[in-house]
C-alpha positions as CSV (number, residue, x, y, z in Angstrom):
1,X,0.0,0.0,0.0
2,X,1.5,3.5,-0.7
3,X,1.1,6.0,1.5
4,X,0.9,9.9,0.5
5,X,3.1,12.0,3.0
6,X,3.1,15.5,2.7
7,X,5.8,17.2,4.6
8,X,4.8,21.1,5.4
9,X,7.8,22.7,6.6
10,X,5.9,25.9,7.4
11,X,3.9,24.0,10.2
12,X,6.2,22.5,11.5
13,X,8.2,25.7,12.4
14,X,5.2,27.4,13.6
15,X,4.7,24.1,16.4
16,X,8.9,24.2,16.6
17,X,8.3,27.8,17.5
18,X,5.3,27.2,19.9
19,X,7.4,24.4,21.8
20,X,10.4,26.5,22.2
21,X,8.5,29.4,23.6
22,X,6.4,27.0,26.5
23,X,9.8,25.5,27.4
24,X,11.3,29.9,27.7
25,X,8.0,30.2,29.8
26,X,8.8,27.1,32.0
27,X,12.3,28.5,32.5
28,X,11.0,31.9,33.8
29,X,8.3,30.5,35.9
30,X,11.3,28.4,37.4
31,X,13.7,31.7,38.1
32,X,10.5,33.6,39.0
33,X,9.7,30.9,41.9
34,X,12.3,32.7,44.3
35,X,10.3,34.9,46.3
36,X,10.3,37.5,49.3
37,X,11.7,36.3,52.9
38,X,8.9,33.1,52.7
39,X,9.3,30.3,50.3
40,X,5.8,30.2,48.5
41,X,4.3,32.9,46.1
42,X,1.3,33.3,44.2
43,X,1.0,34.1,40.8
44,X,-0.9,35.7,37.8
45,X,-0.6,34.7,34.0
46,X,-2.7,35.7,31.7
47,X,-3.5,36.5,28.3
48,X,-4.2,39.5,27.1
49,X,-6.3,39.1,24.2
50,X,-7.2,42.6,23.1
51,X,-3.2,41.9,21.0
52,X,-2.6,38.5,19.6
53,X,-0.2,37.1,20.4
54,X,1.2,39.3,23.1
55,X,1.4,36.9,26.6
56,X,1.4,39.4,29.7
57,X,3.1,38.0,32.7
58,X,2.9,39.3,36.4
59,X,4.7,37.9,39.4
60,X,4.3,39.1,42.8
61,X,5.7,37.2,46.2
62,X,3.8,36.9,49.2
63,X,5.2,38.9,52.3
64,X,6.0,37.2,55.6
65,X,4.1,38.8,59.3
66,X,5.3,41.6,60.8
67,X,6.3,41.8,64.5
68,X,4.5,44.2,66.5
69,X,8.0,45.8,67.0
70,X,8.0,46.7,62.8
71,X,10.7,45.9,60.7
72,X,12.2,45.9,56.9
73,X,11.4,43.2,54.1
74,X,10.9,43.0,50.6
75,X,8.3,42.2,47.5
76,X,9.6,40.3,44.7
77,X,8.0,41.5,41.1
78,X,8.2,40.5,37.8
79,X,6.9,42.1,34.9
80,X,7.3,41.2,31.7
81,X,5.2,40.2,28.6
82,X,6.3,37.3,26.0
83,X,5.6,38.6,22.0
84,X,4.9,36.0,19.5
85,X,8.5,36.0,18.6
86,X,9.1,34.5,21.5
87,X,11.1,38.2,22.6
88,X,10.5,38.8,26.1
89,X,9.7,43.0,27.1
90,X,10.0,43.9,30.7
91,X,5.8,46.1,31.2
92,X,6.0,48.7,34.1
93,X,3.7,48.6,36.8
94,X,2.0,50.8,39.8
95,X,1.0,50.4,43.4
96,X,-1.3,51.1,45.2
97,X,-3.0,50.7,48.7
98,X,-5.4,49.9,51.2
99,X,-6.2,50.2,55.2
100,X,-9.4,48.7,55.1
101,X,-9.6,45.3,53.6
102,X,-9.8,46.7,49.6
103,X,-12.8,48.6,49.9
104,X,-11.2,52.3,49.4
105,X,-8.1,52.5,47.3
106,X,-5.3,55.1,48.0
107,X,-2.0,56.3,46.0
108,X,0.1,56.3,49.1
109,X,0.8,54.2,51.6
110,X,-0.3,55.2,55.3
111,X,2.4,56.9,57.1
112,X,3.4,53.8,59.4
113,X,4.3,51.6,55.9
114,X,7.2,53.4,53.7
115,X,7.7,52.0,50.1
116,X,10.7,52.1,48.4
117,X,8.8,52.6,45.2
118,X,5.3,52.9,43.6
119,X,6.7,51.9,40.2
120,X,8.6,50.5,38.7
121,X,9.8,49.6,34.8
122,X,9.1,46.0,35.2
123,X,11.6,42.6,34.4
124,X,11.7,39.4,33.6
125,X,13.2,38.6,36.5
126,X,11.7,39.4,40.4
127,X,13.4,42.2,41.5
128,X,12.9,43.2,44.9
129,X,11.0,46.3,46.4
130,X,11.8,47.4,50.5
131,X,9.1,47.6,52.7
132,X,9.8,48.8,56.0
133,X,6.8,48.8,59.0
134,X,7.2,51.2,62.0
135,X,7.0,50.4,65.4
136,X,4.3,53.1,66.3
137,X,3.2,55.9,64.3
138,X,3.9,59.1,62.2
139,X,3.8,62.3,63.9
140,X,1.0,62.9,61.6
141,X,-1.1,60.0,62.8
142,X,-1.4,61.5,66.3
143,X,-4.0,63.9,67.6
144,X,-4.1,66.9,67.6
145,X,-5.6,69.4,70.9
146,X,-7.6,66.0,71.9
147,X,-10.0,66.2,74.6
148,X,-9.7,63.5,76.8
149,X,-12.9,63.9,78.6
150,X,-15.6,64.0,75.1
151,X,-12.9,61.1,73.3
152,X,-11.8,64.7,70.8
153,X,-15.4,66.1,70.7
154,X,-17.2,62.6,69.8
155,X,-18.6,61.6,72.9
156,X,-20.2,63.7,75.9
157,X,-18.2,65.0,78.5
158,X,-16.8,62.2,81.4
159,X,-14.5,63.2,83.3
160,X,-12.0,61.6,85.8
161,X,-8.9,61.4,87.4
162,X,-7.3,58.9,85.1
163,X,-7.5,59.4,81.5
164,X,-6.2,57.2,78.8
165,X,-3.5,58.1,76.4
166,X,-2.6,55.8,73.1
167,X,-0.9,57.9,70.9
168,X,1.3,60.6,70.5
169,X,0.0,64.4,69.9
170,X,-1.3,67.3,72.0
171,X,-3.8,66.9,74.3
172,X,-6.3,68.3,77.0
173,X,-8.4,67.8,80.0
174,X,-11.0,69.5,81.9
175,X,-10.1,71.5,84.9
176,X,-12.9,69.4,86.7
177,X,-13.2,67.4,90.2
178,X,-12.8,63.4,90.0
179,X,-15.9,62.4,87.7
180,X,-18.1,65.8,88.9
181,X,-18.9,65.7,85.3
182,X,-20.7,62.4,83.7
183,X,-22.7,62.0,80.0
184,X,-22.4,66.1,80.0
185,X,-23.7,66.3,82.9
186,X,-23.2,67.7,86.7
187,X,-22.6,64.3,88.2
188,X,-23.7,65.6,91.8
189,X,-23.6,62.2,94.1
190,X,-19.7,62.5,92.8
191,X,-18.8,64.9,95.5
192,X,-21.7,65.9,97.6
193,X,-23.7,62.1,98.3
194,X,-26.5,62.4,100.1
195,X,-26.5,61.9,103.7
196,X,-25.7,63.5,106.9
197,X,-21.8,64.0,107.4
198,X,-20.3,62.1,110.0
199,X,-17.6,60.2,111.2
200,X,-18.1,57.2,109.0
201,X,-19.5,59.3,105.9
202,X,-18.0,62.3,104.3
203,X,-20.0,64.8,102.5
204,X,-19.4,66.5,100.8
205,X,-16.2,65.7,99.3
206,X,-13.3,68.3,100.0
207,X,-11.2,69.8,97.7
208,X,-7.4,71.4,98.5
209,X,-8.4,74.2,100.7
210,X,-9.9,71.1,103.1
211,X,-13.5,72.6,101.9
212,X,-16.4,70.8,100.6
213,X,-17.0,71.1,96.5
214,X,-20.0,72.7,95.7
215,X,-19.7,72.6,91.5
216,X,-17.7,70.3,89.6
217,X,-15.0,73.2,88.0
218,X,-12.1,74.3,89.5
219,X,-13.1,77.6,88.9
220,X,-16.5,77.3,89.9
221,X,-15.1,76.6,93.7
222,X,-12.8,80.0,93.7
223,X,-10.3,78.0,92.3
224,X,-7.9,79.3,89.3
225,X,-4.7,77.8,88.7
226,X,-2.3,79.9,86.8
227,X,0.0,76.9,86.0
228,X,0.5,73.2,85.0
229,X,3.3,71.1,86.3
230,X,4.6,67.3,86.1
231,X,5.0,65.9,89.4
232,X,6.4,62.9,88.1
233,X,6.7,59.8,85.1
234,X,8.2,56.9,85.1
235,X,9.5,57.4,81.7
236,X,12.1,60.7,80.9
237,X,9.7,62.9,78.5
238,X,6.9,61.5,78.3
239,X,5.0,64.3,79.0
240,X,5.7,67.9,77.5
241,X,4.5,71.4,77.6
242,X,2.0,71.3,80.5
243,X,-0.1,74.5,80.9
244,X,-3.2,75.9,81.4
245,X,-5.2,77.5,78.9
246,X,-9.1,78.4,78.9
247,X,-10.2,75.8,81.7
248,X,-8.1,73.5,80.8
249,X,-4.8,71.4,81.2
250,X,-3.1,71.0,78.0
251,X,0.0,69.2,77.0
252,X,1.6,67.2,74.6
253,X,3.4,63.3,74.1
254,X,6.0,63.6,71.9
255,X,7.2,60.5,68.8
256,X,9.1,59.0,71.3
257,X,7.1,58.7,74.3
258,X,7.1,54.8,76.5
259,X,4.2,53.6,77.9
260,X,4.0,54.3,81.0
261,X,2.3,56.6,84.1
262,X,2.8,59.7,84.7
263,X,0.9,62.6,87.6
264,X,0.3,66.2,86.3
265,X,-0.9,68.7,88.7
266,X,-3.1,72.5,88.5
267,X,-1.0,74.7,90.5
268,X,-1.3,78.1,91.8
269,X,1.8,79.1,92.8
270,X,3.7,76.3,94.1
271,X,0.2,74.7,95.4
272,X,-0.9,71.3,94.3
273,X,-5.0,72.4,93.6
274,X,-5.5,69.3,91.5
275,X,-3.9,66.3,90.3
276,X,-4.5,63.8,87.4
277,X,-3.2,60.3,86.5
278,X,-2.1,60.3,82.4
279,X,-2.1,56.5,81.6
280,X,0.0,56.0,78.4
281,X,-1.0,53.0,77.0
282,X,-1.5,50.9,73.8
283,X,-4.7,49.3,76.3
284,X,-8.0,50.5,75.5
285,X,-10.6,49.4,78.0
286,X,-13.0,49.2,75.2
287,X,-14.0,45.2,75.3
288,X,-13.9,44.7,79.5
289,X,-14.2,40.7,80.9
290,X,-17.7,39.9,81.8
291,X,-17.8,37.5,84.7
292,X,-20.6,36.4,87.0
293,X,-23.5,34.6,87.7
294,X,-27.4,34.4,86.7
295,X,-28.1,36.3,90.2
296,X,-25.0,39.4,89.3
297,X,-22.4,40.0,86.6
298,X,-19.0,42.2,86.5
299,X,-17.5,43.9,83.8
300,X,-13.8,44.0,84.5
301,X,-11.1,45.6,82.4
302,X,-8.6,43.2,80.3
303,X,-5.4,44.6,82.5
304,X,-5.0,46.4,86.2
305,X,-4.7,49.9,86.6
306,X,-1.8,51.7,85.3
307,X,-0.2,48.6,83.8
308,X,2.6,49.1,81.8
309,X,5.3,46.8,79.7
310,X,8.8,47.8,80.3
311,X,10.4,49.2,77.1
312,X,7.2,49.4,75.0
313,X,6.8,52.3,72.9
314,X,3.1,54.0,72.8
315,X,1.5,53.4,69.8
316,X,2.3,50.2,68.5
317,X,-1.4,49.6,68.6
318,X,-3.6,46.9,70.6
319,X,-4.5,44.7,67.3
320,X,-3.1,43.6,64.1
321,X,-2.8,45.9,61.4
322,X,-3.2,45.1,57.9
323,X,-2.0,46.9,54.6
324,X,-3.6,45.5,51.1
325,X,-0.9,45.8,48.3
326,X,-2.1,45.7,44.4
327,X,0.2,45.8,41.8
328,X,-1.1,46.1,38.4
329,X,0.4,46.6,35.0
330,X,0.6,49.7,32.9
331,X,-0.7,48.0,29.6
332,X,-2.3,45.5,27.8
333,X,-5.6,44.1,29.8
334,X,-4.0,45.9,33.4
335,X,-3.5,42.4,34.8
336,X,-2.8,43.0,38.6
337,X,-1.9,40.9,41.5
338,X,-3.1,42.2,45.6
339,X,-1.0,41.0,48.4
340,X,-1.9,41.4,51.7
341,X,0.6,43.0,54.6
342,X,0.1,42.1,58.1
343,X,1.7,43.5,61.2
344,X,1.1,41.6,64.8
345,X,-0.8,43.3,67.5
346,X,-0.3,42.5,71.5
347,X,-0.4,39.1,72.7
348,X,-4.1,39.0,72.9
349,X,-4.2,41.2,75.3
350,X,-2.5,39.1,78.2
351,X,0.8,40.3,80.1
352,X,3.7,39.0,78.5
353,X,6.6,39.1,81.0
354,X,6.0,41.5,84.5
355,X,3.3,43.2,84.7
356,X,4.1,47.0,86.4
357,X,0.9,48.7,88.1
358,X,0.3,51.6,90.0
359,X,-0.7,51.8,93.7
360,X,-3.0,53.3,95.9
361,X,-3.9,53.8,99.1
362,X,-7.7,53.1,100.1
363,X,-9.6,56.4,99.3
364,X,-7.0,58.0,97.4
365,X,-7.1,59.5,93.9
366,X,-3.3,59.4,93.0
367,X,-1.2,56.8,92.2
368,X,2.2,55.9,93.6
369,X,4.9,55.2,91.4
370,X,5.0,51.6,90.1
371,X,7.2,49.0,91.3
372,X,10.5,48.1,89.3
373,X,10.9,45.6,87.0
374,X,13.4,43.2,89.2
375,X,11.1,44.4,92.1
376,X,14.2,45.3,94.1
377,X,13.9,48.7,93.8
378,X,11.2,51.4,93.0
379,X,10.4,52.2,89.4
380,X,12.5,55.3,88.4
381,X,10.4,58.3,88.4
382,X,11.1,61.7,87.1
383,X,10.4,65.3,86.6
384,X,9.2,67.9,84.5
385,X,13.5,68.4,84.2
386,X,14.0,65.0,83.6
387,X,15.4,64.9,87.3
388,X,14.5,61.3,89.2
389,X,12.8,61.7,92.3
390,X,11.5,58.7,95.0
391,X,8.6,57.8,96.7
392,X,7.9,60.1,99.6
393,X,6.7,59.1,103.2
394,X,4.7,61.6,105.6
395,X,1.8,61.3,108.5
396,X,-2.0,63.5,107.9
397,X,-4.6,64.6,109.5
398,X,-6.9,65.5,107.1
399,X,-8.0,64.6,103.5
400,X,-6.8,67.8,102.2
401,X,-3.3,66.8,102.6
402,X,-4.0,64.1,100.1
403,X,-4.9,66.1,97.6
404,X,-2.2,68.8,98.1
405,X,0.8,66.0,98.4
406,X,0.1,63.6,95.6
407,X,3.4,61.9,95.8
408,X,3.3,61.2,99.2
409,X,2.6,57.9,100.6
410,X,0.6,59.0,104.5
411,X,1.2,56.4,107.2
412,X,-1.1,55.6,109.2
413,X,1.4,55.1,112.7
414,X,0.1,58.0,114.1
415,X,-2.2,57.3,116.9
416,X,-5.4,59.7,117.4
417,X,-7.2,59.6,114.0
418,X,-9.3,57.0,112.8
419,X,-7.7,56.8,109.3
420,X,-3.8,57.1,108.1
421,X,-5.0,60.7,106.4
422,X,-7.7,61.7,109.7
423,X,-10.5,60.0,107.5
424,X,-11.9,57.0,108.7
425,X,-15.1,57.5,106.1
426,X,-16.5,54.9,104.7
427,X,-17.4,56.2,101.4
428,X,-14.2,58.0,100.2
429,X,-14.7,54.9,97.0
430,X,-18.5,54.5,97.2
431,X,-20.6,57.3,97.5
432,X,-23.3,54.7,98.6
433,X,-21.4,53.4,101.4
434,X,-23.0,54.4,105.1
435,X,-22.9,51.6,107.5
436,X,-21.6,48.1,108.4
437,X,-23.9,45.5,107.0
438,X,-24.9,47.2,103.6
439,X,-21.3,46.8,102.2
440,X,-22.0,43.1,100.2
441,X,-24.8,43.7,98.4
442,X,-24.1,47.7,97.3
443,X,-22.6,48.6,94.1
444,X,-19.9,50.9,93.3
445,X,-21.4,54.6,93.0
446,X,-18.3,56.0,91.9
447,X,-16.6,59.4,93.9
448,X,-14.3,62.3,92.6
449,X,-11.9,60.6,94.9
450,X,-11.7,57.4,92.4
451,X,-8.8,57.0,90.9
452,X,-10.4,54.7,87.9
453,X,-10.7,56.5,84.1
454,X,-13.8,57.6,82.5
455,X,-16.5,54.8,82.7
456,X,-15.1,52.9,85.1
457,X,-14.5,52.7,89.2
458,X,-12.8,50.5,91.7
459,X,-14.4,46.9,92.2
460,X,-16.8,46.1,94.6
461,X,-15.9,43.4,97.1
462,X,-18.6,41.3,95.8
463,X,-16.9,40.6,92.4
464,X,-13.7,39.3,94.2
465,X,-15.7,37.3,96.7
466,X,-17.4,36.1,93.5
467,X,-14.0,34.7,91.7
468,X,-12.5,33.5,95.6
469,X,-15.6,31.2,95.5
470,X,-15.9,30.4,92.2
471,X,-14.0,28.9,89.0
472,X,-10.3,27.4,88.7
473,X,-7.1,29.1,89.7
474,X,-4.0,28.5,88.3
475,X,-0.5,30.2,89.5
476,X,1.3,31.3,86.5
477,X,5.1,31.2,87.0
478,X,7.0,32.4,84.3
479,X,4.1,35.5,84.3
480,X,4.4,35.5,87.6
481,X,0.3,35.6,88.8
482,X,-2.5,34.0,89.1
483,X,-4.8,32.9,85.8
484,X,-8.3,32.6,87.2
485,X,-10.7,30.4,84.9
486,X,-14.5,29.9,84.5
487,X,-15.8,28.6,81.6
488,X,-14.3,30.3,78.6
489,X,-13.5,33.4,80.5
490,X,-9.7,33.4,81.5
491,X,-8.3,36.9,83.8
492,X,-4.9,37.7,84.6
493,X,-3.9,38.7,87.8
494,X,-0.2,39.7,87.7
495,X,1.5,39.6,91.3
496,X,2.5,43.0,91.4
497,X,3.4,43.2,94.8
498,X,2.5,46.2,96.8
499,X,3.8,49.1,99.1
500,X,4.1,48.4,102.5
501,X,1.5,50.7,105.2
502,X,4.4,52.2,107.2
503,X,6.7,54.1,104.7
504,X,6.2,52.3,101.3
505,X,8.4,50.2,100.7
506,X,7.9,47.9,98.0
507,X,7.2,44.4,99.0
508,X,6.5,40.6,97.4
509,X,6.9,41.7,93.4
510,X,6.6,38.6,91.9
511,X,5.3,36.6,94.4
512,X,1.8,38.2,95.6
513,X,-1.0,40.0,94.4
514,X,-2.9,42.5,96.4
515,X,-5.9,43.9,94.9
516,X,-8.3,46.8,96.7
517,X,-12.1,46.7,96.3
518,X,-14.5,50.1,97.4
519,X,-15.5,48.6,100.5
520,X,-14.9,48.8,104.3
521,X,-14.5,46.3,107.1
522,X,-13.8,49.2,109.6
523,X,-12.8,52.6,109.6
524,X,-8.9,51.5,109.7
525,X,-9.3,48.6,107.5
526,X,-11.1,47.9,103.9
527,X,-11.5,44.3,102.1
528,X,-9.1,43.2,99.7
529,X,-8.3,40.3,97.7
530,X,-4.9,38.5,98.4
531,X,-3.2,35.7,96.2
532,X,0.3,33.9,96.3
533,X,1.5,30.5,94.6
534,X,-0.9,28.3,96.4
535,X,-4.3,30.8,97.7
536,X,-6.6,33.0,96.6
537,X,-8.5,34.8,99.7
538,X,-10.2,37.9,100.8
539,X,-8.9,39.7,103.9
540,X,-8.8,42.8,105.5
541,X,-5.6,45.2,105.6
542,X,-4.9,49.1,106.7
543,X,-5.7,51.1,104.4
544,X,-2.4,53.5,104.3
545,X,-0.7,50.2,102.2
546,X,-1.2,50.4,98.8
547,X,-2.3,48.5,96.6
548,X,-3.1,47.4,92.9
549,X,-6.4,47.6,91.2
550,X,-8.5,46.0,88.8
551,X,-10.9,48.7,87.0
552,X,-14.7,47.4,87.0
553,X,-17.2,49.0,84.3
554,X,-19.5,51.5,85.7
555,X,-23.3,50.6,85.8
């Protein structure tokens, strides 16, 4: 049989050609496999049919996480297109970005992401473009004149002596007593409860002048400071340019500020009128721990007042942040390629390492200066010059000298007076507070002497009665406190120590937690919770030592 064979050499160049370019394109897709600081990469190939012929090709690498501390990578590209000759032409490409997820779309990166470049002239090879994170953020992405009492004019007005700081910028707060102020309001139970004044119930409150507060301003109580000043931080700078202006204490946090504590004061003269806690701190408070039973439930906050991680800088944020990254090619069909950029948040929330918190006295407003990190030695504290100063010891006689000595701890050795300041009341924390007996089953009617932020106050001894009695507790060792567990609620008690009643001294960092609540066994000694290694107990101690203390939401 003969068989017709037609050789067509024309065909069979146009399939040698085809072969060779699919084996070019294997070879790039080969060198294009090396990507960024992670192994795997995704990629886009398509053809762009609006040229025939012309094969676009885009190659992006993926990105690995981001520390919460920031750092420097890379993003591999390659961009290139493959003609029907087989020629391959590098095809520029642009950037840009988004902050929420891809549903806006901006030319620039936000100011805590820098670029190296936004274009670039494409290759056939990945070439690599530097991305560098920061650790907290921009100048520009502070606030600016922020009004920590109406969260910068968006809320009503709360006041409080503890406000909340996150981020650098310049700042304000009223010139106002405690919480006199609450939802806009004149908050009037703050400082005048009702009752009849007595040994065992103070009203009304007293200001500096050791007389009783009839309005919630400063000013409305013949009182007109003509000065700011930082009485101390525990972190050099981390408070600038105190003043007054208009009603109002205003400063600012500079770039560089730590988290931290810090006490800032209304003067007139070289008179303490006023004093304020400024809590710097990548915390919010904004998603407290509810715990409790069908009967009662507590809303605590995540951390304990004042808490602080050595060496963290303020701003790097509570949660993961996220930058989307598209890529897309000047011509053809505009094939493009979106990567997503992540940057780690705080460990959930929990205390990684020691924990440093604030302490207080029963029935005072100001904190003490934290303990160290060692818990050898005091936290260093210093000035508005920078200078360090220490923890002061003194005796009282009256509440007054509590609010005009803010860094001084008042013993209570003296004999004669009911209280280590001359105030055995029983509702310097609770305004609701009258008599033996009612204490268990009364809330927490918050005071201008609290020393808790806006919307929240010092616990009531029923929540730690609740949590003595009820769910698991675990001792924690290399966080050094006790985990307490019910269900699939979990709270963190770091073992922060505390300041001895007599002159201060720091005592037990590490090893025991001492935690106040707002009520009164007698009128030299308020309930407490105390917890070591192997217990978890309430008791009774004087109130002149000072302890830690674990916000609980306001009702």
């Amino acid at each position: 049989m003969k068989t017709n064979f037609h050789f067509d050499k024309r065909k069979c160049l146009l399939a040698a050609g085809m072969l060779l370019c699919i084996f070019l394109v294997f070879i790039i897709v080969q060198q294009c496999t090396g990507g960024n600081d992670i192994s795997s990469a995704h990629d886009l190939m398509a053809t762009d049919n609006s040229k025939a012929g012309q094969t676009y090709v885009l190659r992006v690498g993926q990105v690995g996480e981001f520390p919460i501390q920031g750092g420097t990578s890379h993003i591999n590209i390659a961009s290139y297109r493959i003609g029907k000759d087989s020629t391959l032409t590098a095809v520029p490409w642009t950037m840009e970005f988004s902050t929420d997820n891809g549903m806006t779309w901006q030319k620039d990166a936000p100011l805590w992401a820098v670029i190296e470049r936004y274009s670039g002239q494409g290759s056939t090879k990945p070439m690599p473009v530097d991305i560098i994170l920061r650790q907290q953020p921009m100048k520009a992405d502070g606030v600016i004149d922020y009004d920590l009492s109406t969260k910068g004019g968006t809320a009503p007005m709360n006041t409080a002596n503890c406000y909340i700081v996150n981020s650098p910028g310049t700042y304000r707060l009223p010139m106002v007593y405690g919480n006199a102020i609450r939802n806009g309001v004149d908050n009037k139970v703050a400082y005048r409860p009702e009752g009849a004044n007595s040994a065992i119930f103070l009203t009304p409150f007293q200001n500096h002048l050791g007389e009783g507060i009839k309005r919630p301003w400063l000013k409305e109580n013949g009182v007109n400071p003509d000065h700011a000043k930082v009485l101390w931080q525990d972190s050099p700078s981390m408070i600038t340019g105190a003043t007054v202006k208009d009603d109002y204490l205003t400063f600012s946090v500079p770039d560089t500020a730590m988290t931290g504590n810090a006490v800032i004061a209304a003067m007139v003269n070289d008179t303490v009128c006023w004093s304020w806690h400024l809590w710097l701190t990548n915390e919010t408070l904004d998603e407290p721990l509810v715990v409790g039973s069908l009967e009662e439930t507590f809303s605590i906050a995540p951390v304990n007042l004042g808490w602080t991680i050595d060496g963290q800088q303020l701003g790097q944020g509570g949660n993961s942040r996220t930058l989307s990254i598209r890529i897309r090619q000047d011509e053809g069909a505009g094939r493009e390629q979106t990567i997503t950029v992540t940057q780690k948040g705080r460990n959930d929330g929990k205390p990684v390492g020691y924990a440093f918190c604030t302490y207080y006295q029963w029935g005072r407003k100001d904190p003490e200066i934290p303990s160290a990190a060692d818990g050898k030695k005091p936290r260093m504290a210093y000035d508005e010059k920078g200078d360090t100063i220490s923890n002061f010891y003194s005796s009282a006689k009256s509440m007054e000298a509590t609010i005009l000595y803010p860094t001084v701890h008042f013993t209570d050795t003296e004999d004669g007076y009911p209280g280590p300041y001359g105030a055995g009341q029983y509702n310097l924390w609770n305004a609701k507070l009258t008599a033996v007996g009612e204490q268990h089953g009364v809330k927490t009617v918050k005071t201008v002497y609290d020393p808790c932020p806006p919307g929240y106050c010092v616990p009531t001894e029923a929540f730690f009665r609740f949590i003595a009695e009820n769910g698991e507790h675990e001792w924690k060792k290399e966080q050094k406190g006790q985990l307490w567990k019910m269900g699939k609620t979990e709270i963190f008690f770091p073992a922060s120590g505390l300041r001895e009643h007599v002159v201060g001294s720091v005592w037990y960092f590490g090893t025991k937690g001492d935690y106040w609540s707002s009520n009164f066994t007698s009128q030299r000694q308020s309930p407490f919770i105390t917890f070591t290694d192997g217990s978890f107990v309430m008791g009774a101690s004087p109130r002149s030592a000072a302890y830690t203390i674990r916000p609980m939401q306001e009702e």
